[in-house]
C-alpha positions, -999 to +999 in steps of 0.1 A: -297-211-734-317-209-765-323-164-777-352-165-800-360-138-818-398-133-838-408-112-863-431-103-892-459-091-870-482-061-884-516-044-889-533-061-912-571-062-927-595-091-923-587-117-946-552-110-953-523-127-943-493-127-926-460-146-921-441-148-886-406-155-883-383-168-854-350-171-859-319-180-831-285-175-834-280-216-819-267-242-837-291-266-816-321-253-832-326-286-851-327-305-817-358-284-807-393-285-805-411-253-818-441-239-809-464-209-817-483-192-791-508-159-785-519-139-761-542-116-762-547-087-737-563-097-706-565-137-718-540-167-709-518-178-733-527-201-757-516-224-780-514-222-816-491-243-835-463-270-827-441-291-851-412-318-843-378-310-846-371-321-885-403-309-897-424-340-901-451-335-873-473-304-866-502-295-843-528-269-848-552-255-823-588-259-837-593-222-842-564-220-866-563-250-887-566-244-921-559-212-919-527-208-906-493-234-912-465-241-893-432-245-907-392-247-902-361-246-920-333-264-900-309-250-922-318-211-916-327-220-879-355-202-885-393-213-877-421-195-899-459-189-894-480-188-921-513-168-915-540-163-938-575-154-938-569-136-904-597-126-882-599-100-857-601-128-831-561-135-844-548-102-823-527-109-804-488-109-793-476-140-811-445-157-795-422-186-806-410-209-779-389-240-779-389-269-758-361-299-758-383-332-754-415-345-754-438-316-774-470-304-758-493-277-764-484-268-727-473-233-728-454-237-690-436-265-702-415-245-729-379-234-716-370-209-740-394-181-754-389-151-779-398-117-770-431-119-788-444-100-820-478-080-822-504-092-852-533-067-850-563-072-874-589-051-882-624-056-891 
């Protein structure tokens, strides 16, 4: 069992930024897969960001590259979003998840999820 814990979320204005945090009490953390994801209210979850477990691969969905980065430090066991020039189209509930083997942008695939953190951005 892998807790995951996010935070960081906020109220922010167009064009500012923001940096999530996920953070787990496991020493396994290094093993994992990491993943952003978002959901807004009434949509599907969707994908936002992925990296390997030691830090050398990432994945960006289309409508955040550039814009936002992906990061971890095995050390802290603690995975970090980095969020700038935010849109209002970025609110949404913002959840970590981590996933054992092969990585995918597949949110069902994930085993373990946080408890998600709200990012709200105003226009």
């Amino acid at each position: 069992q892998v807790q995951l814990v996010e935070s960081g979320g906020g109220l922010v204005q167009a064009g500012g930024s923001l940096r999530l945090s996920c953070t787990t009490p496991g020493r396994t953390f290094s093993t994992y897969n990491m993943a952003w994801f978002r959901q807004a209210p009434g949509k599907e979850r969707d994908f936002v960001a992925r990296i390997s477990p030691n830090g050398g691969n990432t994945d960006y969905a289309d409508s955040v590259k550039g814009r936002f980065t992906i990061s971890r430090d095995n050390a802290k066991r603690s995975l970090y979003l980095q969020m700038n020039s935010l849109k209002p189209e970025d609110t949404a509930v913002y959840y970590c998840a981590a996933r054992r083997v092969i990585p995918t942008n597949t949110p069902n695939a994930y085993s373990y999820w946080g408890q998600g953190t709200q990012v709200t951005i105003s226009s």
